[in-house]
C-alpha positions in Angstrom: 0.3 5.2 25.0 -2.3 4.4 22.5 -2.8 2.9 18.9 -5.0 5.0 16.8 -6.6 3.2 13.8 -8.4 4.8 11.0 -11.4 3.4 9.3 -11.8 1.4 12.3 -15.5 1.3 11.9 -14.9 -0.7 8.7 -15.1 -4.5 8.2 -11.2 -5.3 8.3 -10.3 -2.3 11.0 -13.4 -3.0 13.4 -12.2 -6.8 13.8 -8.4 -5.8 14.4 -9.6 -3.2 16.9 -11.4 -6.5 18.8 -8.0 -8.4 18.7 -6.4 -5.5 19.6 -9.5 -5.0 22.8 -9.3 -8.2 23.8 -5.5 -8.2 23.9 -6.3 -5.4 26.5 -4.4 -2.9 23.9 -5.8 0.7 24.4 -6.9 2.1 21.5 -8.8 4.8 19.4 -11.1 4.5 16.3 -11.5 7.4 14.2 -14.2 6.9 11.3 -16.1 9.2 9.2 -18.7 6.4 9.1 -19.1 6.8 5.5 -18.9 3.4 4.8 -18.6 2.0 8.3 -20.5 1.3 10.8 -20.5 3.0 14.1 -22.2 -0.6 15.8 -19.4 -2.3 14.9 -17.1 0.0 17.6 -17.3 -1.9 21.2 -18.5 0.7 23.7 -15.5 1.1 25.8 -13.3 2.0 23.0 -12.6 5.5 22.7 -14.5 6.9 19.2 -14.1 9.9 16.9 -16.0 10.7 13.8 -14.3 13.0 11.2 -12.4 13.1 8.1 -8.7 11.7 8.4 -7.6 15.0 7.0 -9.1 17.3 9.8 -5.8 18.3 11.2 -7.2 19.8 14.5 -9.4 16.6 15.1 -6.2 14.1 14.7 -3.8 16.4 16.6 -6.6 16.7 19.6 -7.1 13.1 20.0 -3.3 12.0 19.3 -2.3 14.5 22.5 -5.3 13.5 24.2 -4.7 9.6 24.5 -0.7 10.0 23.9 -1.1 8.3 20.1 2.2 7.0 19.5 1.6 4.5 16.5 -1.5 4.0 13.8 -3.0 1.7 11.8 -4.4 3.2 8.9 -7.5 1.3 7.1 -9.2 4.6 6.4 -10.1 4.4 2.4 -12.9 3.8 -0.3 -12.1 0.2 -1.7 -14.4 -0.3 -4.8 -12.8 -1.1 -8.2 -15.5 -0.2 -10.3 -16.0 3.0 -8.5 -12.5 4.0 -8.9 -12.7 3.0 -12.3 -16.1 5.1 -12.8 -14.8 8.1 -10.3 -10.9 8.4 -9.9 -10.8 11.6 -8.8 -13.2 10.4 -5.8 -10.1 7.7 -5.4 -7.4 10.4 -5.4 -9.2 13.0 -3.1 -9.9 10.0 -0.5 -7.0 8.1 -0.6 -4.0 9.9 -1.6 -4.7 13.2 -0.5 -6.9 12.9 2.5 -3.7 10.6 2.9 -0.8 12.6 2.7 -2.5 15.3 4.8 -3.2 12.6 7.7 0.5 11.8 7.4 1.8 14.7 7.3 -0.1 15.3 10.8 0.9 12.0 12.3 5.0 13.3 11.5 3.9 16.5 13.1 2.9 14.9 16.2 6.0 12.7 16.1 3.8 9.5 15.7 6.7 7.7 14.4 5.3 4.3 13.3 2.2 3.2 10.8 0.5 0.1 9.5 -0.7 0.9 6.3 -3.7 -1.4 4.7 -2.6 -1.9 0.8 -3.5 -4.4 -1.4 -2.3 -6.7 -4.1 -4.6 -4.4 -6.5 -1.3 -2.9 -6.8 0.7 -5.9 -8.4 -2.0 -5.2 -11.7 -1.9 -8.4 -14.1 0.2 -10.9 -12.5 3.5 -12.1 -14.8 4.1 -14.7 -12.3 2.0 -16.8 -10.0 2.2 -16.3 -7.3 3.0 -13.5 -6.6 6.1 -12.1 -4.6 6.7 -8.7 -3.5 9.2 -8.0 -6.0 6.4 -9.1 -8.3 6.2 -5.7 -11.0 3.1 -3.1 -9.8 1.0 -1.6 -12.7 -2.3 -1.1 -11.1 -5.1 -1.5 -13.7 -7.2 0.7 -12.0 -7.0 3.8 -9.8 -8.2 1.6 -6.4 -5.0 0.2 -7.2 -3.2 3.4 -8.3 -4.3 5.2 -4.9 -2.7 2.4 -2.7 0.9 2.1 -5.0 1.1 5.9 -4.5 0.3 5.7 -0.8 3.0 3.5 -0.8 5.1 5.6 -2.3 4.6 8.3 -0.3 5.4 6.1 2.9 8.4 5.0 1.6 9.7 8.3 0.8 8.4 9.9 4.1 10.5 7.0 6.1 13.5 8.3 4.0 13.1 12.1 4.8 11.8 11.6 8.1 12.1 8.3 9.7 8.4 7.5 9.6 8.6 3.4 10.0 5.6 1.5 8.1 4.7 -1.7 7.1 2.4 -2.0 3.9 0.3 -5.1 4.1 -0.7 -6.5 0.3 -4.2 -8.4 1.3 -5.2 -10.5 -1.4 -9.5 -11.8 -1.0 -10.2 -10.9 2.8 -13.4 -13.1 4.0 -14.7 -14.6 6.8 -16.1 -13.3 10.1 -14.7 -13.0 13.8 -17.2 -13.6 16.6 -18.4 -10.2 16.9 -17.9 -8.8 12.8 -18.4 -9.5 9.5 -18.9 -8.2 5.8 -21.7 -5.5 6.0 -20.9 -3.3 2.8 -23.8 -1.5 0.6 -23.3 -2.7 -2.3 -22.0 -5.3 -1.6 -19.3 -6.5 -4.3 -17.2 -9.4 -2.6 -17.9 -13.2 -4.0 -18.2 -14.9 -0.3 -21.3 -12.5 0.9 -23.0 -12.7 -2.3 -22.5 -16.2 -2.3 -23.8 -16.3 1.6 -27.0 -14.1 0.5 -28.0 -15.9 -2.2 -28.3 -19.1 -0.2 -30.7 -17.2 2.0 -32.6 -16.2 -0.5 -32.0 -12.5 -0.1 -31.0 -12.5 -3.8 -32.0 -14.7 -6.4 -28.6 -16.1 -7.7 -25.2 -15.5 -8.3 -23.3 -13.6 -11.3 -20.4 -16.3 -12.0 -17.9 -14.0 -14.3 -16.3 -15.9 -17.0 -16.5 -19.8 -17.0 -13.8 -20.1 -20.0 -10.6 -19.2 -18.2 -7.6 -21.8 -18.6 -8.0 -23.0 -14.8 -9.8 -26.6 -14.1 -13.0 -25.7 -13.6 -12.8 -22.3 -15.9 -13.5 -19.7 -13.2 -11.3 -17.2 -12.0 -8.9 -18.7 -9.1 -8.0 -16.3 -5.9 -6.3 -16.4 -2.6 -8.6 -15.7 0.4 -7.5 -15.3 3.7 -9.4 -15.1 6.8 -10.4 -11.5 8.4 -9.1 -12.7 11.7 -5.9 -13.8 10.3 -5.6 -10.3 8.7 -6.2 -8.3 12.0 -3.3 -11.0 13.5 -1.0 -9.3 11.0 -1.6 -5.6 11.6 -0.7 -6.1 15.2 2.3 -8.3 14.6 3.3 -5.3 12.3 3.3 -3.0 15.0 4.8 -6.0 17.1 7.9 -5.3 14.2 7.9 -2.1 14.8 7.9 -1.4 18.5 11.3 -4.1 18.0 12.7 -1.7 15.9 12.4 -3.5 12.9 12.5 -1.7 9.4 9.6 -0.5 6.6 8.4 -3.1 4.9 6.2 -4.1 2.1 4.6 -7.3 2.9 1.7 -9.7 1.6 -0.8 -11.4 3.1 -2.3 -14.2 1.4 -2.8 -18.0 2.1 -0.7 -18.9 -0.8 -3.5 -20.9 -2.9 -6.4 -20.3 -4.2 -10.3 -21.7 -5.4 -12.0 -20.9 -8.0 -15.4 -19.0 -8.2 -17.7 -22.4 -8.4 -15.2 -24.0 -5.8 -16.2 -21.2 -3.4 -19.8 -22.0 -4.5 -20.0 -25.5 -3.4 -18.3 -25.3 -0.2 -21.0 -22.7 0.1 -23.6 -25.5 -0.3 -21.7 -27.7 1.5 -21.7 -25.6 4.6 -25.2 -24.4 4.5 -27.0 -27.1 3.1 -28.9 -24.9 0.9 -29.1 -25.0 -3.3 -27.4 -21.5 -4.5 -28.1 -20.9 -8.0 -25.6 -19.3 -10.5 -25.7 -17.0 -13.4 -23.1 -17.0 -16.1 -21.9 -13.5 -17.2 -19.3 -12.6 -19.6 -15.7 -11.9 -17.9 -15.1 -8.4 -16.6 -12.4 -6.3 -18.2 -9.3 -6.8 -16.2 -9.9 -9.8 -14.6 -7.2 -12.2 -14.3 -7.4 -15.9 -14.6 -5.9 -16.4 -11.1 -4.2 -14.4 -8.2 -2.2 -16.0 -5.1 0.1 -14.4 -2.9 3.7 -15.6 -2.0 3.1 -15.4 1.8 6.9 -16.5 2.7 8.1 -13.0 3.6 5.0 -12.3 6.1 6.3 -15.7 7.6 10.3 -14.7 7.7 9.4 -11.1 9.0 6.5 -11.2 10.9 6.2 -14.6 12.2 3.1 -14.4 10.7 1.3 -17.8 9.6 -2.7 -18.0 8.2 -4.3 -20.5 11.2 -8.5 -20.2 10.2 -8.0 -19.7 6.3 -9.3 -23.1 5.5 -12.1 -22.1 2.8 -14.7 -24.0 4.6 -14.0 -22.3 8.0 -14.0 -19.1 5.7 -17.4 -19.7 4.4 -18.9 -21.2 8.2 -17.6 -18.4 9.9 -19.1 -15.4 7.6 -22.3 -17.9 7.4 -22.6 -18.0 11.0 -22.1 -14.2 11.3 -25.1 -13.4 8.5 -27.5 -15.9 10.5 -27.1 -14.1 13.7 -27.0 -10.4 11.8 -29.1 -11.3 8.3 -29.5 -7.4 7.9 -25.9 -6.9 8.7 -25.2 -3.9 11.0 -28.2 -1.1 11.6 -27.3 2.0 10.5 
Protein backbone atom coordinates (compact mmCIF):
# COMPACT_ATOMS: atom_id res chain seq x y z
CA UNK A 1 0.00 0.00 0.00
CA UNK A 2 1.04 3.51 -0.96
CA UNK A 3 0.46 7.23 0.00
CA UNK A 4 -0.31 9.35 -2.94
CA UNK A 5 0.33 13.10 -2.48
CA UNK A 6 -0.72 15.85 -4.80
CA UNK A 7 1.32 18.85 -5.55
CA UNK A 8 4.14 17.00 -4.34
CA UNK A 9 6.49 18.77 -6.45
CA UNK A 10 5.69 21.95 -4.47
CA UNK A 11 7.62 23.50 -1.65
CA UNK A 12 5.53 22.16 1.45
CA UNK A 13 4.61 18.59 -0.43
CA UNK A 14 8.21 17.95 -1.85
CA UNK A 15 9.71 18.22 1.83
CA UNK A 16 6.89 15.82 3.39
CA UNK A 17 7.48 13.37 0.53
CA UNK A 18 11.41 13.43 1.92
CA UNK A 19 10.16 12.69 5.53
CA UNK A 20 7.94 10.46 4.28
CA UNK A 21 11.22 8.74 1.90
CA UNK A 22 13.40 8.71 4.39
CA UNK A 23 10.88 7.09 6.76
CA UNK A 24 11.08 4.36 4.08
CA UNK A 25 7.22 5.14 3.32
CA UNK A 26 6.34 4.27 -0.30
CA UNK A 27 4.89 6.85 -1.97
CA UNK A 28 3.65 8.67 -5.29
CA UNK A 29 3.85 12.33 -6.38
CA UNK A 30 1.50 13.50 -8.88
CA UNK A 31 2.15 17.26 -10.04
CA UNK A 32 1.20 19.16 -12.99
CA UNK A 33 4.45 21.11 -12.44
CA UNK A 34 2.76 24.27 -12.87
CA UNK A 35 4.17 25.77 -10.06
CA UNK A 36 6.44 22.96 -8.95
CA UNK A 37 9.29 21.72 -9.61
CA UNK A 38 10.00 18.35 -11.04
CA UNK A 39 13.92 18.61 -9.34
CA UNK A 40 12.57 18.77 -6.26
CA UNK A 41 11.01 14.86 -6.70
CA UNK A 42 13.99 12.34 -5.44
CA UNK A 43 14.58 9.82 -8.27
CA UNK A 44 13.34 6.73 -6.80
CA UNK A 45 10.04 8.03 -6.03
CA UNK A 46 7.46 7.04 -8.26
CA UNK A 47 6.22 10.43 -10.40
CA UNK A 48 3.19 11.42 -12.49
CA UNK A 49 2.52 14.69 -14.19
CA UNK A 50 -1.18 15.67 -14.84
CA UNK A 51 -4.03 17.53 -13.58
CA UNK A 52 -5.62 16.21 -10.25
CA UNK A 53 -8.86 16.12 -12.13
CA UNK A 54 -7.75 13.59 -14.87
CA UNK A 55 -9.93 10.76 -13.66
CA UNK A 56 -8.14 8.03 -15.81
CA UNK A 57 -4.62 9.25 -14.73
CA UNK A 58 -5.56 9.06 -10.69
CA UNK A 59 -7.51 5.79 -11.06
CA UNK A 60 -4.35 4.19 -13.18
CA UNK A 61 -1.79 5.12 -10.67
CA UNK A 62 -4.09 4.47 -7.42
CA UNK A 63 -4.61 0.60 -8.79
CA UNK A 64 -1.22 0.58 -9.96
CA UNK A 65 0.68 1.24 -6.52
CA UNK A 66 -2.47 0.02 -4.33
CA UNK A 67 -3.14 4.02 -3.13
CA UNK A 68 -4.96 3.58 -0.09
CA UNK A 69 -4.57 7.19 1.55
CA UNK A 70 -3.51 10.87 0.10
CA UNK A 71 -2.17 13.87 1.02
CA UNK A 72 -3.51 16.53 -0.89
CA UNK A 73 -1.22 19.89 -1.40
CA UNK A 74 -2.23 20.28 -4.97
CA UNK A 75 -3.49 24.12 -5.22
CA UNK A 76 -2.55 27.82 -6.45
CA UNK A 77 -1.82 29.70 -3.09
CA UNK A 78 -1.47 33.48 -4.08
CA UNK A 79 -3.70 35.97 -2.36
CA UNK A 80 -3.49 38.63 -4.69
CA UNK A 81 -4.03 36.42 -7.54
CA UNK A 82 -7.16 35.09 -6.15
CA UNK A 83 -8.08 38.33 -5.41
CA UNK A 84 -7.25 39.51 -9.14
CA UNK A 85 -8.56 36.00 -10.68
CA UNK A 86 -11.17 34.00 -8.54
CA UNK A 87 -12.47 32.08 -10.99
CA UNK A 88 -8.69 30.83 -11.63
CA UNK A 89 -9.11 29.95 -7.57
CA UNK A 90 -12.43 28.23 -8.04
CA UNK A 91 -11.55 26.16 -11.27
CA UNK A 92 -8.15 25.01 -9.43
CA UNK A 93 -9.15 24.47 -6.12
CA UNK A 94 -12.59 23.63 -5.63
CA UNK A 95 -13.46 22.06 -8.63
CA UNK A 96 -10.31 20.39 -9.90
CA UNK A 97 -11.00 19.36 -6.15
CA UNK A 98 -14.17 17.88 -5.86
CA UNK A 99 -13.50 15.90 -9.02
CA UNK A 100 -10.16 14.43 -7.49
CA UNK A 101 -12.33 13.45 -4.53
CA UNK A 102 -14.90 12.18 -5.99
CA UNK A 103 -12.27 9.75 -7.70
CA UNK A 104 -10.34 8.97 -4.62
CA UNK A 105 -14.18 7.72 -2.99
CA UNK A 106 -14.45 5.80 -6.18
CA UNK A 107 -11.46 3.94 -5.72
CA UNK A 108 -12.34 3.43 -2.04
CA UNK A 109 -9.27 5.60 -0.92
CA UNK A 110 -10.77 6.10 2.37
CA UNK A 111 -8.45 8.60 4.15
CA UNK A 112 -7.00 12.27 3.10
CA UNK A 113 -4.76 15.02 4.51
CA UNK A 114 -5.93 18.00 3.20
CA UNK A 115 -3.45 21.23 3.22
CA UNK A 116 -5.77 24.32 4.36
CA UNK A 117 -4.86 27.38 5.84
CA UNK A 118 -5.67 29.94 8.48
CA UNK A 119 -6.57 32.29 5.30
CA UNK A 120 -9.86 30.77 6.20
CA UNK A 121 -10.26 32.23 9.81
CA UNK A 122 -10.40 35.97 7.68
CA UNK A 123 -9.84 39.01 10.31
CA UNK A 124 -9.06 37.46 13.55
CA UNK A 125 -11.77 38.50 16.56
CA UNK A 126 -9.49 36.81 18.98
CA UNK A 127 -5.79 36.25 19.22
CA UNK A 128 -4.90 33.59 18.87
CA UNK A 129 -6.63 31.92 17.12
CA UNK A 130 -8.56 28.56 18.00
CA UNK A 131 -10.32 26.36 15.61
CA UNK A 132 -13.60 27.34 16.73
CA UNK A 133 -12.22 30.81 15.85
CA UNK A 134 -15.28 32.24 13.25
CA UNK A 135 -14.06 31.72 9.22
CA UNK A 136 -14.96 34.68 6.81
CA UNK A 137 -12.20 34.43 4.29
CA UNK A 138 -11.36 37.92 2.93
CA UNK A 139 -10.33 36.58 -0.17
CA UNK A 140 -11.18 33.74 -2.52
CA UNK A 141 -7.52 31.84 -1.62
CA UNK A 142 -9.19 31.70 1.50
CA UNK A 143 -12.77 30.99 0.11
CA UNK A 144 -11.35 28.02 -2.08
CA UNK A 145 -9.83 26.25 1.05
CA UNK A 146 -13.14 26.88 3.60
CA UNK A 147 -15.22 25.36 0.84
CA UNK A 148 -12.73 22.51 0.33
CA UNK A 149 -13.37 21.95 3.75
CA UNK A 150 -16.72 21.92 3.47
CA UNK A 151 -16.90 19.59 0.97
CA UNK A 152 -14.64 17.04 3.11
CA UNK A 153 -16.60 17.38 5.88
CA UNK A 154 -19.75 16.66 4.16
CA UNK A 155 -18.15 13.78 1.96
CA UNK A 156 -17.06 12.04 5.53
CA UNK A 157 -20.79 12.26 6.45
CA UNK A 158 -22.26 10.70 3.21
CA UNK A 159 -19.48 8.42 2.73
CA UNK A 160 -17.09 7.81 5.40
CA UNK A 161 -14.20 9.65 3.70
CA UNK A 162 -11.81 10.42 6.97
CA UNK A 163 -9.65 13.75 6.70
CA UNK A 164 -7.76 15.88 8.58
CA UNK A 165 -7.60 19.69 7.52
CA UNK A 166 -4.35 21.25 8.55
CA UNK A 167 -4.78 25.37 9.18
CA UNK A 168 -0.88 26.39 8.41
CA UNK A 169 -0.30 29.77 9.52
CA UNK A 170 3.54 31.43 7.79
CA UNK A 171 5.33 28.16 6.52
CA UNK A 172 9.34 28.97 6.27
CA UNK A 173 12.37 27.49 6.46
CA UNK A 174 14.20 24.81 4.57
CA UNK A 175 14.85 20.89 5.12
CA UNK A 176 18.24 19.67 3.91
CA UNK A 177 17.27 18.84 0.53
CA UNK A 178 14.15 21.83 -0.14
CA UNK A 179 13.30 25.07 0.19
CA UNK A 180 11.16 28.24 -1.07
CA UNK A 181 11.56 28.34 -4.94
CA UNK A 182 8.32 30.24 -6.04
CA UNK A 183 8.17 32.80 -9.23
CA UNK A 184 7.04 35.42 -7.89
CA UNK A 185 8.03 35.03 -5.07
CA UNK A 186 5.52 36.66 -2.36
CA UNK A 187 6.53 35.24 1.22
CA UNK A 188 8.48 37.80 3.76
CA UNK A 189 11.48 35.18 4.78
CA UNK A 190 12.78 34.66 0.91
CA UNK A 191 12.45 38.15 0.08
CA UNK A 192 14.14 39.00 3.16
CA UNK A 193 16.96 36.12 2.31
CA UNK A 194 17.32 37.71 -1.43
CA UNK A 195 17.62 40.97 -0.50
CA UNK A 196 20.62 40.21 1.71
CA UNK A 197 22.31 38.72 -1.34
CA UNK A 198 21.73 41.31 -3.24
CA UNK A 199 19.42 39.72 -5.75
CA UNK A 200 17.01 42.53 -5.03
CA UNK A 201 17.63 45.89 -3.79
CA UNK A 202 15.50 46.09 -0.65
CA UNK A 203 12.58 45.03 1.07
CA UNK A 204 8.77 46.41 0.90
CA UNK A 205 8.02 46.59 4.83
CA UNK A 206 3.91 47.05 4.70
CA UNK A 207 2.60 49.24 7.21
CA UNK A 208 4.91 50.49 10.14
CA UNK A 209 1.82 52.10 12.12
CA UNK A 210 0.04 49.08 13.45
CA UNK A 211 -0.71 48.90 17.36
CA UNK A 212 2.06 46.15 17.93
CA UNK A 213 5.59 47.19 19.53
CA UNK A 214 7.60 47.80 16.83
CA UNK A 215 4.33 48.75 14.35
CA UNK A 216 4.69 45.97 11.86
CA UNK A 217 2.38 43.28 11.20
CA UNK A 218 3.05 40.26 13.76
CA UNK A 219 2.60 36.46 12.38
CA UNK A 220 3.15 32.94 13.51
CA UNK A 221 5.74 30.94 11.39
CA UNK A 222 6.40 27.52 11.64
CA UNK A 223 9.04 25.57 10.22
CA UNK A 224 8.53 23.49 6.76
CA UNK A 225 9.87 20.46 8.45
CA UNK A 226 7.68 20.74 11.27
CA UNK A 227 4.70 21.03 8.83
CA UNK A 228 5.63 17.81 6.82
CA UNK A 229 5.93 16.10 10.72
CA UNK A 230 2.21 16.92 10.86
CA UNK A 231 0.79 15.59 7.58
CA UNK A 232 2.31 12.23 8.41
CA UNK A 233 1.21 12.20 12.05
CA UNK A 234 -2.25 12.95 10.42
CA UNK A 235 -2.27 9.94 8.59
CA UNK A 236 -0.63 8.37 11.74
CA UNK A 237 -4.46 9.49 13.24
CA UNK A 238 -5.97 8.00 10.73
CA UNK A 239 -4.53 4.59 10.08
CA UNK A 240 -5.58 4.49 14.29
CA UNK A 241 -8.93 5.08 13.37
CA UNK A 242 -9.07 8.33 14.68
CA UNK A 243 -11.87 10.80 13.46
CA UNK A 244 -11.91 14.09 10.78
CA UNK A 245 -10.52 16.82 12.08
CA UNK A 246 -9.80 20.35 11.57
CA UNK A 247 -6.64 21.23 13.05
CA UNK A 248 -3.96 24.20 13.17
CA UNK A 249 -0.53 24.37 12.84
CA UNK A 250 1.17 27.21 14.08
CA UNK A 251 4.00 27.92 16.76
CA UNK A 252 1.64 29.82 18.85
CA UNK A 253 3.62 33.34 18.70
CA UNK A 254 4.64 35.42 16.47
CA UNK A 255 7.44 38.39 15.13
CA UNK A 256 6.87 41.19 13.57
CA UNK A 257 8.01 42.09 9.97
CA UNK A 258 11.36 44.17 11.17
CA UNK A 259 11.84 41.35 13.90
CA UNK A 260 12.07 38.86 11.03
CA UNK A 261 14.48 41.52 9.40
CA UNK A 262 17.09 41.65 11.99
CA UNK A 263 17.32 38.06 12.80
CA UNK A 264 17.85 38.15 9.03
CA UNK A 265 20.97 40.31 9.68
CA UNK A 266 21.86 38.57 12.43
CA UNK A 267 22.15 35.29 10.75
CA UNK A 268 23.80 36.39 7.58
CA UNK A 269 25.80 39.10 8.66
CA UNK A 270 24.83 41.12 5.82
CA UNK A 271 22.90 44.93 5.88
CA UNK A 272 19.28 44.31 4.23
CA UNK A 273 17.73 47.47 3.44
CA UNK A 274 13.93 48.26 3.89
CA UNK A 275 11.32 50.19 2.12
CA UNK A 276 8.25 51.48 3.80
CA UNK A 277 4.99 51.00 1.84
CA UNK A 278 1.55 51.81 2.84
CA UNK A 279 -0.46 48.75 4.49
CA UNK A 280 -2.20 46.31 2.09
CA UNK A 281 -5.96 46.05 2.26
CA UNK A 282 -6.79 43.30 4.50
CA UNK A 283 -3.91 42.92 6.34
CA UNK A 284 -4.26 42.26 9.92
CA UNK A 285 -2.23 43.62 12.72
CA UNK A 286 -1.23 40.23 13.99
CA UNK A 287 -2.09 36.39 13.37
CA UNK A 288 -1.03 33.32 15.80
CA UNK A 289 -2.39 30.05 15.90
CA UNK A 290 -3.75 28.23 19.11
CA UNK A 291 -1.60 25.06 18.49
CA UNK A 292 -3.09 23.09 21.60
CA UNK A 293 -5.41 20.82 19.68
CA UNK A 294 -2.48 19.67 17.14
CA UNK A 295 -0.80 18.86 20.52
CA UNK A 296 -3.98 16.86 22.23
CA UNK A 297 -4.70 15.09 18.84
CA UNK A 298 -1.79 14.55 17.01
CA UNK A 299 0.91 14.50 19.43
CA UNK A 300 2.17 16.96 17.44
CA UNK A 301 4.80 19.64 18.97
CA UNK A 302 6.83 22.53 16.62
CA UNK A 303 10.75 21.23 17.50
CA UNK A 304 12.95 23.67 14.68
CA UNK A 305 10.46 26.76 14.70
CA UNK A 306 12.82 28.95 16.61
CA UNK A 307 12.85 32.04 14.07
CA UNK A 308 16.60 32.10 13.92
CA UNK A 309 16.80 28.32 12.97
CA UNK A 310 13.85 29.44 10.49
CA UNK A 311 15.90 32.09 8.90
CA UNK A 312 19.53 29.81 8.98
CA UNK A 313 17.97 26.98 7.55
CA UNK A 314 16.15 28.78 4.42
CA UNK A 315 19.57 30.89 4.35
CA UNK A 316 21.57 27.89 4.12
CA UNK A 317 19.34 26.34 1.46
CA UNK A 318 19.50 29.70 -0.97
CA UNK A 319 23.47 29.71 -0.59
CA UNK A 320 23.83 26.19 -1.83
CA UNK A 321 20.73 26.78 -4.58
CA UNK A 322 20.97 30.93 -5.10
CA UNK A 323 18.85 30.31 -8.41
CA UNK A 324 16.54 28.01 -6.59
CA UNK A 325 15.52 24.89 -8.50
CA UNK A 326 16.23 24.80 -12.57
CA UNK A 327 13.41 24.48 -14.41
Amino acid sequence: MAILVTGGAGYIGSVTVELLNEAGAPVVVLDNLSRGHRESVSANVPFYQGNIDDQALVKRLIRDHKIDSCIHFAAYAYVGESVAQPSLYFENNIRQGIAFVDTLRDCGVGKLVFSSSCATYGEPRTIPISESHPQWPTNPYGWSKLLMERILDAYDRAFGLQFVSLRYFNAAGASKAHGESHDPETHLIPLVLAAARGAIPSVSVFGNDYATPDGTAIRDYIHVVDLGKAHILSLDHLDRGGQSEFINLGAGHGYSVMEVIDAARAVTGLPIETRAEPRRPGDPSRLIADPRKAEEVLGWQPACSDLAAIISTAWEWLSAKPEGYQR
